[in-house]
Residue frames as qw, qx, qy, qz and C-alpha x, y, z in Angstrom:
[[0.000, 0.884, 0.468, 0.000, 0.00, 0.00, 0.00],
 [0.504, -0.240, -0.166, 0.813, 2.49, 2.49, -0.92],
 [0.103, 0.890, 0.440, 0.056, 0.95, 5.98, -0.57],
 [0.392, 0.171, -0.139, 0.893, 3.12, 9.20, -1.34],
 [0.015, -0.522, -0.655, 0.546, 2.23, 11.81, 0.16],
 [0.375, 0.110, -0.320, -0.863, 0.84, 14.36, -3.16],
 [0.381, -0.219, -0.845, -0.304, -1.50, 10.73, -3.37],
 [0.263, -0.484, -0.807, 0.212, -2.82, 11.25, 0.27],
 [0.246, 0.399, 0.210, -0.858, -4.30, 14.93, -0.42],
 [0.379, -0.114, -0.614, -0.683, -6.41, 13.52, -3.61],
 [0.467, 0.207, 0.595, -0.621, -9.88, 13.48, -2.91],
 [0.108, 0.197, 0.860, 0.459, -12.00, 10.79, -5.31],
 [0.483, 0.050, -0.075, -0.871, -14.84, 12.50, -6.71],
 [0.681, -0.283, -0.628, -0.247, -16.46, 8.49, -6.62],
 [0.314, -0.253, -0.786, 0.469, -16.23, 8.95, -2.62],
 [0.152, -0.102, 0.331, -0.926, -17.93, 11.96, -2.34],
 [0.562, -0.154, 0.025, -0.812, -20.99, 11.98, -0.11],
 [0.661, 0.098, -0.742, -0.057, -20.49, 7.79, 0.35],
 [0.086, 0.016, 0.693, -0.715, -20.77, 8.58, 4.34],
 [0.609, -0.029, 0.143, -0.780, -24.14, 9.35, 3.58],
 [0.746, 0.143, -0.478, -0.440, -24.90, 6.17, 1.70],
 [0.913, -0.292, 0.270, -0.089, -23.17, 4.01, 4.44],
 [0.931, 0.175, -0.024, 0.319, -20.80, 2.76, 2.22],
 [0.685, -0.021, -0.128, 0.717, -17.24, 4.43, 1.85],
 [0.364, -0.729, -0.179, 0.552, -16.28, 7.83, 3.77],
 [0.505, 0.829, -0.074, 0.231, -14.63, 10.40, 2.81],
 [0.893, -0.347, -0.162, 0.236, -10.81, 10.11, 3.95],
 [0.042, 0.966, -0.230, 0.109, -8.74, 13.22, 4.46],
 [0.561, 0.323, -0.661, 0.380, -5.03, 12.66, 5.18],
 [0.690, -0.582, -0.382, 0.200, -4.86, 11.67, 8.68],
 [0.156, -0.861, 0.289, -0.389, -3.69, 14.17, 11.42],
 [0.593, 0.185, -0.676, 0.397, -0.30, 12.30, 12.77],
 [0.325, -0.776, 0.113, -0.528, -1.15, 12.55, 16.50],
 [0.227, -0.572, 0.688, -0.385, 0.44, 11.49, 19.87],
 [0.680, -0.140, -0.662, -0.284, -0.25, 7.75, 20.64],
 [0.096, -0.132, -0.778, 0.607, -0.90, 8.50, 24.26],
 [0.366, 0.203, 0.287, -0.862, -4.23, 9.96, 22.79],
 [0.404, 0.033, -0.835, -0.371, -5.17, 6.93, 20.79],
 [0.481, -0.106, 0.591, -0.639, -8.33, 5.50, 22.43],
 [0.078, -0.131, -0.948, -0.280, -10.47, 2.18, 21.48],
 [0.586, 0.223, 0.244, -0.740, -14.36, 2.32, 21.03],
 [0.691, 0.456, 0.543, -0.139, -17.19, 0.22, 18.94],
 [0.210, -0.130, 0.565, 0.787, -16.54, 0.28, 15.30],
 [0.504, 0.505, 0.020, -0.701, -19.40, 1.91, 13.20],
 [0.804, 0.426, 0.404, 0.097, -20.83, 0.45, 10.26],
 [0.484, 0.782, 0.140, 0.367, -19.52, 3.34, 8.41],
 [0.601, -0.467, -0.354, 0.544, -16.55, 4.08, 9.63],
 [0.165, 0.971, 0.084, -0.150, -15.79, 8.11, 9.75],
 [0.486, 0.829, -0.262, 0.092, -12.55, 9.39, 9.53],
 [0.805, 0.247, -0.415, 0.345, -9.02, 8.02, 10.30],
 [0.225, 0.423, -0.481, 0.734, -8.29, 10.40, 12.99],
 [0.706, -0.420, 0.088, -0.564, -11.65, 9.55, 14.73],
 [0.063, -0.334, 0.897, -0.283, -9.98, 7.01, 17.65],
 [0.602, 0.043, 0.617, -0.506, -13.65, 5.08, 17.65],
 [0.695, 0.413, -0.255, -0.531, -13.66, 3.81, 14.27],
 [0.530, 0.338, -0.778, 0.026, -11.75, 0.52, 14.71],
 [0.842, -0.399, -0.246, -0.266, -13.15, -2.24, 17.09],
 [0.294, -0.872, 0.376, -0.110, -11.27, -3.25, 19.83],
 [0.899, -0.072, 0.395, 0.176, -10.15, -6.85, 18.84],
 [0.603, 0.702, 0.121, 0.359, -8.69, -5.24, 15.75],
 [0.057, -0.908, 0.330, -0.249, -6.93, -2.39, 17.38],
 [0.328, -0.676, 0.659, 0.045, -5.12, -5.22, 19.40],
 [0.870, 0.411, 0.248, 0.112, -4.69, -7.31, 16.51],
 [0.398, 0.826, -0.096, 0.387, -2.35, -4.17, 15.14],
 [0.307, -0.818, 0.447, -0.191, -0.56, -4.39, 18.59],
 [0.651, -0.493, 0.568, 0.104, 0.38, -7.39, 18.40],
 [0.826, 0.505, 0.149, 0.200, 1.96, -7.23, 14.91],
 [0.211, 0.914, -0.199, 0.283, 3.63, -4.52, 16.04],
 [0.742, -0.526, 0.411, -0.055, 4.61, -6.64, 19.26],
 [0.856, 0.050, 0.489, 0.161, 6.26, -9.04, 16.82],
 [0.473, 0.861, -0.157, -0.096, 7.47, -6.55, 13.88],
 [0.781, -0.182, 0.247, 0.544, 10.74, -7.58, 12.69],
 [0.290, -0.348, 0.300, 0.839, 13.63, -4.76, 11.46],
 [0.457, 0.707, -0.073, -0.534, 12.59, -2.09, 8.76],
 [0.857, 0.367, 0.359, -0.049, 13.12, -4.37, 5.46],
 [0.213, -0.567, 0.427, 0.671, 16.47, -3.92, 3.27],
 [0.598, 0.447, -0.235, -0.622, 15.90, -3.37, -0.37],
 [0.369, 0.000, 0.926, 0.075, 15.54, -6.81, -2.06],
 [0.331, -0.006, -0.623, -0.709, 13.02, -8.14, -5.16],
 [0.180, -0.506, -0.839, -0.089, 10.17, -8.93, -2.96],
 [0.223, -0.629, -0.360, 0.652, 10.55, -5.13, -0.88],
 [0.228, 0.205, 0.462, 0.832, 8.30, -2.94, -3.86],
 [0.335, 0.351, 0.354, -0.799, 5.33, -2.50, -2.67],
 [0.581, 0.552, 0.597, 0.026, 3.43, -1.82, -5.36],
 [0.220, 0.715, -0.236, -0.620, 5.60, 0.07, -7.54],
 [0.190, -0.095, 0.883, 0.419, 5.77, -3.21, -10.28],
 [0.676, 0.444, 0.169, -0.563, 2.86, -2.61, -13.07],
 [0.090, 0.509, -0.742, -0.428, 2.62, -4.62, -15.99],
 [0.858, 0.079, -0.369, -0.348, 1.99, -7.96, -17.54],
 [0.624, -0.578, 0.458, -0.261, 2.81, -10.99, -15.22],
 [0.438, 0.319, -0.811, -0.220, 4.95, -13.76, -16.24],
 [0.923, -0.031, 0.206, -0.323, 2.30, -17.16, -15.51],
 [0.057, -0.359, 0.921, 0.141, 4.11, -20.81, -15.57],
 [0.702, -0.214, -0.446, -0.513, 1.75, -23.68, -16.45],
 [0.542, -0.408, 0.566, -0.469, 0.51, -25.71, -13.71],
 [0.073, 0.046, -0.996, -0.007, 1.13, -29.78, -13.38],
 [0.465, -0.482, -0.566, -0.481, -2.32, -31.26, -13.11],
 [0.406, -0.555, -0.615, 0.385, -2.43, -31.98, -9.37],
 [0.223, -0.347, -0.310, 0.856, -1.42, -28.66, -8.51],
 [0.078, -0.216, -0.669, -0.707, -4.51, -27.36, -11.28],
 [0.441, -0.311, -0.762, -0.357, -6.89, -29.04, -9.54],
 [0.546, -0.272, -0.500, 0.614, -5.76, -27.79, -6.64],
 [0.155, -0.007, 0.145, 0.977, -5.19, -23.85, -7.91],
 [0.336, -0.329, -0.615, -0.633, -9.30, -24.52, -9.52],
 [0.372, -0.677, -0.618, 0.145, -10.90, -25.32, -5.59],
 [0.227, -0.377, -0.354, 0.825, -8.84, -22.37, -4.11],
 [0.096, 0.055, 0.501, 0.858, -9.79, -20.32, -6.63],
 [0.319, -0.380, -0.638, -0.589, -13.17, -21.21, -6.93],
 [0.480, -0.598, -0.490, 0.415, -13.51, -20.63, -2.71],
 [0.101, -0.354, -0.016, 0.930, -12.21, -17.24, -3.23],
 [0.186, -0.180, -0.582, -0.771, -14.75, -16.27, -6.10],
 [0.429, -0.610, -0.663, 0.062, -17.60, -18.54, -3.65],
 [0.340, -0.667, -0.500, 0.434, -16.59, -16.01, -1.12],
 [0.150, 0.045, 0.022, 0.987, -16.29, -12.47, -2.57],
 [0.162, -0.407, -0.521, -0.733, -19.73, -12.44, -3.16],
 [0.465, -0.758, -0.453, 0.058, -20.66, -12.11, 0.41],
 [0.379, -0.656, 0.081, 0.648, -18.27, -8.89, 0.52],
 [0.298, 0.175, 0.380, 0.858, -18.43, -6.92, -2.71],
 [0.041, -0.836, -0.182, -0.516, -20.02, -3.73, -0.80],
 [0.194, 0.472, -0.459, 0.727, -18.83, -1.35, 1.68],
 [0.603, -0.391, 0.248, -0.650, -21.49, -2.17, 4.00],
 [0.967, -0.168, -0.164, -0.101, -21.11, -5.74, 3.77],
 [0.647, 0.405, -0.431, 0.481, -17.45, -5.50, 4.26],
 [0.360, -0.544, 0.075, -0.754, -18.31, -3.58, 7.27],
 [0.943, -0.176, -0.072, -0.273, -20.65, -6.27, 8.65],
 [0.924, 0.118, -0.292, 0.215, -17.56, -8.49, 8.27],
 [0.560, -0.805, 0.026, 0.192, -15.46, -6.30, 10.24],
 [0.659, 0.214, 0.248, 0.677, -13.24, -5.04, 7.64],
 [0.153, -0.873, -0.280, 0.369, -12.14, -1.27, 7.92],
 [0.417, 0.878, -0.168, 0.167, -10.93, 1.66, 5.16],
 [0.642, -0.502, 0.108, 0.569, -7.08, 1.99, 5.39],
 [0.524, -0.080, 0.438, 0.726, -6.13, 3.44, 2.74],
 [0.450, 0.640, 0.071, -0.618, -7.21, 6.33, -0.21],
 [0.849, 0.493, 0.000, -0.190, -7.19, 5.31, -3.54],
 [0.493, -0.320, 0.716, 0.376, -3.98, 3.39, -4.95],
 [0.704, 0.433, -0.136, -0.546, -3.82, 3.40, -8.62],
 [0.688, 0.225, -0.646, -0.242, -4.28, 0.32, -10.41],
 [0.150, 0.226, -0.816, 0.511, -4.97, -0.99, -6.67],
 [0.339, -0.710, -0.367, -0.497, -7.98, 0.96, -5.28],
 [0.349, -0.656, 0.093, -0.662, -9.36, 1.39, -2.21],
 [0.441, 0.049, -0.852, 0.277, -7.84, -1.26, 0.58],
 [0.608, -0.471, -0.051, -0.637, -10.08, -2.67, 3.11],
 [0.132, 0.312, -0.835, 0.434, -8.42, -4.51, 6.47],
 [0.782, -0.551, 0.031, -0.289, -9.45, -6.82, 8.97],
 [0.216, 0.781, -0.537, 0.234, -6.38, -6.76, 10.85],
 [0.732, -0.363, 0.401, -0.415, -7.25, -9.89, 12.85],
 [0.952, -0.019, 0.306, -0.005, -6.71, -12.42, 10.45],
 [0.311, 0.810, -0.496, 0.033, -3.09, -10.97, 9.10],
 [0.270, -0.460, 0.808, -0.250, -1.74, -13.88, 11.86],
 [0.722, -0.007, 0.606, -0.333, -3.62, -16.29, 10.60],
 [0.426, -0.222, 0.797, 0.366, -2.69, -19.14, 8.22],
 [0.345, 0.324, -0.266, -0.840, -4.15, -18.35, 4.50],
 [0.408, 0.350, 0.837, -0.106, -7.08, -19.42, 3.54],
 [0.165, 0.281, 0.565, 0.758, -8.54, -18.51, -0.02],
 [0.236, -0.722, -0.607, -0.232, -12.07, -17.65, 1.46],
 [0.385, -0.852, -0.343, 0.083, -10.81, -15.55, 3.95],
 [0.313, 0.492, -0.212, 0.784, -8.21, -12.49, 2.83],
 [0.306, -0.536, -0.415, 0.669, -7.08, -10.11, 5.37],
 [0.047, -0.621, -0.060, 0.780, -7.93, -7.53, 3.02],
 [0.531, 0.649, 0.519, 0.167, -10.40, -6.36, 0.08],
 [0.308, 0.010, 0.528, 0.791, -9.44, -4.53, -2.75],
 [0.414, 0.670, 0.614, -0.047, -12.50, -1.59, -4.15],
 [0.199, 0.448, 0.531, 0.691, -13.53, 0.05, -7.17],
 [0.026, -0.674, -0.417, 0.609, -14.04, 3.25, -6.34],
 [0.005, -0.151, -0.451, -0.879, -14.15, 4.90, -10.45],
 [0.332, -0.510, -0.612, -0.504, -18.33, 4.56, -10.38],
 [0.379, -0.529, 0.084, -0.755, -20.96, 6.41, -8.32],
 [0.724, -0.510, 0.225, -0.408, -20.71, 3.09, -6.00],
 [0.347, -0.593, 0.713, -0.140, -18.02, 1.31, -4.08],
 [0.964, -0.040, -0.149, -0.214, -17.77, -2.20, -5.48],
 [0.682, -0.549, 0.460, 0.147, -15.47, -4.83, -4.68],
 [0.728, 0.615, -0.170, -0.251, -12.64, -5.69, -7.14],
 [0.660, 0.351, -0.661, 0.064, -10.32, -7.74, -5.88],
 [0.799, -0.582, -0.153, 0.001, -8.58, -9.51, -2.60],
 [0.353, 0.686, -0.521, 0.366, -5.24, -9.22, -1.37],
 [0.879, -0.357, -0.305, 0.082, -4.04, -11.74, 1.25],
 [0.140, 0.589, -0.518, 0.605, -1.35, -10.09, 3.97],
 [0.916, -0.349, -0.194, -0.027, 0.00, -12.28, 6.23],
 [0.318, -0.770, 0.553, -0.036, 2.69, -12.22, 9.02],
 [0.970, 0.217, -0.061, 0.088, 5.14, -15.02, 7.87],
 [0.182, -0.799, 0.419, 0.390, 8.85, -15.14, 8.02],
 [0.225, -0.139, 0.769, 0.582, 9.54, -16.59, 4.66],
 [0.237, 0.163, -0.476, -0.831, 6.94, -16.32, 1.62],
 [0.608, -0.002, 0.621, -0.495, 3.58, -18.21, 2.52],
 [0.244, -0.003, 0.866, 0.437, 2.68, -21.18, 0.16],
 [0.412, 0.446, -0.046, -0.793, -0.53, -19.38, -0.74],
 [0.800, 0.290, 0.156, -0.501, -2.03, -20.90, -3.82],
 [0.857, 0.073, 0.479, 0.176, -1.13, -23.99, -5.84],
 [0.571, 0.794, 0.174, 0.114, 1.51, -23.27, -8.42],
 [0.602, -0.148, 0.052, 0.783, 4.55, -21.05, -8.75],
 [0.127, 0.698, 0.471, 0.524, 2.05, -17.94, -10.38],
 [0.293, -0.842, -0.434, -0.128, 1.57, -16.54, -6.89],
 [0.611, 0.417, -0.185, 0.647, 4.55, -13.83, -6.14],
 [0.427, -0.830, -0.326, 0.151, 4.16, -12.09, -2.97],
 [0.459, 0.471, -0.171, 0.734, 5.28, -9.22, -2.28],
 [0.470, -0.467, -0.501, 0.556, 6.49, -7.05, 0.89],
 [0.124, -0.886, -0.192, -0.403, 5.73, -3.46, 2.49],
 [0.625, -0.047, -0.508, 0.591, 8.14, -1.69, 4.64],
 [0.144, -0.021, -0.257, 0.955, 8.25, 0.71, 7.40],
 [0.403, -0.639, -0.587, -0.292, 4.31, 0.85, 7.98],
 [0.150, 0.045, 0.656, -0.738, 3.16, 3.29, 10.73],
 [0.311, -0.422, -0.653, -0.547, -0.63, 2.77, 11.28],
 [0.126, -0.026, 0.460, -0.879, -2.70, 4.76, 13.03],
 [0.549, 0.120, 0.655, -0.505, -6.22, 3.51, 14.41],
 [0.755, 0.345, 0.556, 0.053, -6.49, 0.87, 11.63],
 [0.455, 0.884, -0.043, -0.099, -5.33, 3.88, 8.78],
 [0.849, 0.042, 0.064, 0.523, -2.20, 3.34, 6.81],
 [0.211, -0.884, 0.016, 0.416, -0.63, 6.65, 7.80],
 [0.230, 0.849, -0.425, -0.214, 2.65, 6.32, 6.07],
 [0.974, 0.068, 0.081, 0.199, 4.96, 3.59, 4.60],
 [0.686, 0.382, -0.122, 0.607, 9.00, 3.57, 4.44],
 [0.663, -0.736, -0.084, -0.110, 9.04, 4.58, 8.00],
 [0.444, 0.551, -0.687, 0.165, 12.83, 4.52, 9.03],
 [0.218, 0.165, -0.756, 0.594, 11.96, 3.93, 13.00],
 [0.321, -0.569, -0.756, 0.033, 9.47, 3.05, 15.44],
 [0.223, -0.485, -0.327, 0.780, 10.10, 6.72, 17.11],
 [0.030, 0.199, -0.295, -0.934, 8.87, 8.24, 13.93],
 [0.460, -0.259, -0.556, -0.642, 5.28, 6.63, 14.20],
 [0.428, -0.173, 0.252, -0.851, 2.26, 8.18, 16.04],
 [0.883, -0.032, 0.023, -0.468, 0.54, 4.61, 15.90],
 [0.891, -0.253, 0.375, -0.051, 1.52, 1.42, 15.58],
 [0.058, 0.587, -0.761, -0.271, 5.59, 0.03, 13.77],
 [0.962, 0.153, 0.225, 0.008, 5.46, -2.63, 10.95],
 [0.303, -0.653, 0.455, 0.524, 8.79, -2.98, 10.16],
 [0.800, 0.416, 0.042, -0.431, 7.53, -5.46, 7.16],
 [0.389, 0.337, -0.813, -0.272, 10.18, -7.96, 6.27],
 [0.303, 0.096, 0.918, -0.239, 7.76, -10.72, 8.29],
 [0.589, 0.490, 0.323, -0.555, 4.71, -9.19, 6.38],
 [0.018, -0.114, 0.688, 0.716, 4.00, -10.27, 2.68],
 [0.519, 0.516, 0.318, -0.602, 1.17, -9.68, 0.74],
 [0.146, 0.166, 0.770, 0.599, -0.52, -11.21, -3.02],
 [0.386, 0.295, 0.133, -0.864, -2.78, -9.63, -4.67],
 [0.272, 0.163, 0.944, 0.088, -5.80, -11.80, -6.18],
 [0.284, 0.179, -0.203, -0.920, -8.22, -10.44, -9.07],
 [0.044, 0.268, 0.962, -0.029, -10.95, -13.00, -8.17],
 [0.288, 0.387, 0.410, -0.774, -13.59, -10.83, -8.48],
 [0.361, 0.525, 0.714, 0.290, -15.90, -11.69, -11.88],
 [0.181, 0.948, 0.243, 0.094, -15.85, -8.13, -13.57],
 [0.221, 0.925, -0.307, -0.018, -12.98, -7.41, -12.93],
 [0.960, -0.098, 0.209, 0.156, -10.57, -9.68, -13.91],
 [0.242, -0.651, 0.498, 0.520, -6.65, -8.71, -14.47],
 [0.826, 0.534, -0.001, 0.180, -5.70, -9.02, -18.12],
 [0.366, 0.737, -0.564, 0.071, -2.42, -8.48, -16.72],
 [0.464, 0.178, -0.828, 0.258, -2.12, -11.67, -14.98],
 [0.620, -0.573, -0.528, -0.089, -4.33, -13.47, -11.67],
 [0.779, -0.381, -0.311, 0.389, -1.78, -12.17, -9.43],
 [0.357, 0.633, 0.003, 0.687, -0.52, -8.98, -11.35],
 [0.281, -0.249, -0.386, 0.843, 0.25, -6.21, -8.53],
 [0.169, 0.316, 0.163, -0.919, -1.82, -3.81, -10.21],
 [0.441, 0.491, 0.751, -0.028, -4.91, -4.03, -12.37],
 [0.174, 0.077, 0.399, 0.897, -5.15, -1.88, -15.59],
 [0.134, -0.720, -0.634, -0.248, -9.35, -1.65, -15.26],
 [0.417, -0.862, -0.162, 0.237, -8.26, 0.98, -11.73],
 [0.492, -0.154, 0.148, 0.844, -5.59, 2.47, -13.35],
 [0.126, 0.870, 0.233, -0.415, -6.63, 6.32, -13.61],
 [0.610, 0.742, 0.142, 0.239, -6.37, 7.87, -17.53],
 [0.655, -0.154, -0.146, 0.725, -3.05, 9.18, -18.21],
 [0.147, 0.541, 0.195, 0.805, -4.25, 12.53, -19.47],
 [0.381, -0.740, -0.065, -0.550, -4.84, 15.33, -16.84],
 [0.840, -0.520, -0.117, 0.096, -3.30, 12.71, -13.83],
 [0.153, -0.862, 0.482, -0.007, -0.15, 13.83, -12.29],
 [0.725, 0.332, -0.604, 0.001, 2.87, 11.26, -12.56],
 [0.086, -0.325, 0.744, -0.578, 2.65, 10.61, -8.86],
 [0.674, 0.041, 0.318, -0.666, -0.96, 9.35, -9.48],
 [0.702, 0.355, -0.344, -0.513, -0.62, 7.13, -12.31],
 [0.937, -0.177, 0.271, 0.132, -0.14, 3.34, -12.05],
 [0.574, -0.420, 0.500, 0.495, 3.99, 2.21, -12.33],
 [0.317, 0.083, 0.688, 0.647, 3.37, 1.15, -16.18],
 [0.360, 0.377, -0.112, -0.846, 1.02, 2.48, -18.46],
 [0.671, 0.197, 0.698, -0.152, -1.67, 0.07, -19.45]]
């Protein structure tokens, strides 16, 4: 989720007024604030803004403490530590039959289960919360920071992926982030490339800032991120990657090049 910071003053003209509807907020840049004034409350359906200390339930809030309890060093540079600056087409291997047949249930469990999470209110319900503003060719990242420790299951990302271009939030992909110290086997194959995030501060559930150098330099909670790793999955039926199941970015959420600054635009050019 890397967000510069010209990316976290853009306001999406598909969020505006989405408080009202229930479904996605609107999400100024957080206000970096002391974390002796961090407090825990009920989580709203809808949550408000990032600096509001009541939007994030409490099992969640110490979900994020104890990742942070467990962070390992700030990541050195390396070919899994991009984020998401790698656009493009994806290079796919074929798959042996077992591991096919294999690739075809997960698969088809992750597809079974978007469809009880492809709105902002059901995501909600599920106890998934905004982190993020818009990422191009990414979107709009939705967390449930509970099951980041927990051993991957296709049906059950720690985090959804929305389409925020159209006058309503949909869902458009998953993205599985998981605490691991070596690359999780994830789906059947060799297709599925994870990649890492460093230097994470997060404040009440919001990704604040990324490429952090030190825990003293974040107002919420240190991921250092070389335990974390993360795949994106374009399981969603409508929007399916044509650059590859696993691509990093998606060309459908990449924003037009004309008029978009070159801080906004996805890595490649679709």
């Amino acid at each position: 989720m890397r967000l510069p910071v010209a990316l976290l003053v853009l306001v999406l003209s598909a969020c505006a007024g989405a408080e009202a509807k229930g479904s996605i907020p609107d999400a100024p840049p957080p206000v970096l604030m002391p974390s002796s004034t961090l407090e825990l409350g009920p989580l709203p359906l809808a949550p408000t803004t990032p600096t509001n200390p009541n939007r994030i339930a409490p099992d969640q809030q110490a979900a994020i403490a104890a990742l942070g309890r467990v962070a390992s060093p700030l990541l050195p540079s390396g070919p899994n530590a991009h984020g998401h600056n790698h656009g493009g087409p994806q290079t796919e291997t074929s798959l042996s039959a077992t591991d096919r047949a294999t690739f075809d249930r997960q698969w088809d469990a992750a597809v079974a289960a978007a469809v009880d999470l492809d709105t902002a209110a059901k995501a909600n319900a599920a106890g998934y919360v905004i982190a993020s503003t818009s990422a191009p060719g990414v979107g709009v990242h939705f967390v449930k920071w509970s099951l980041i420790d927990r051993p991957f299951d296709p049906a059950a990302p720690s985090m959804l992926l929305f389409d925020t271009r159209g006058d309503t939030p949909v869902l458009a992909g998953f993205s599985y982030w998981l605490r691991s110290d070596d690359a999780p086997a994830g789906f059947a194959g060799d297709n599925d490339h994870w990649h890492q995030h460093s230097g994470l501060c997060i404040v009440n559930g919001w990704v604040d800032r990324e490429d952090v150098i030190a825990p003293s330099q974040c107002a919420g909670t240190y991921l250092g991120g070389s335990d974390l790793w993360m795949l994106h999955a374009w399981v969603v039926p409508g929007h399916e990657d044509r650059w590859g199941e696993f691509a990093d970015a998606n060309p459908m959420l990449c924003p037009p090049l004309g008029g978009t600054p070159d801080v906004a635009r996805c890595p490649t050019a679709p």
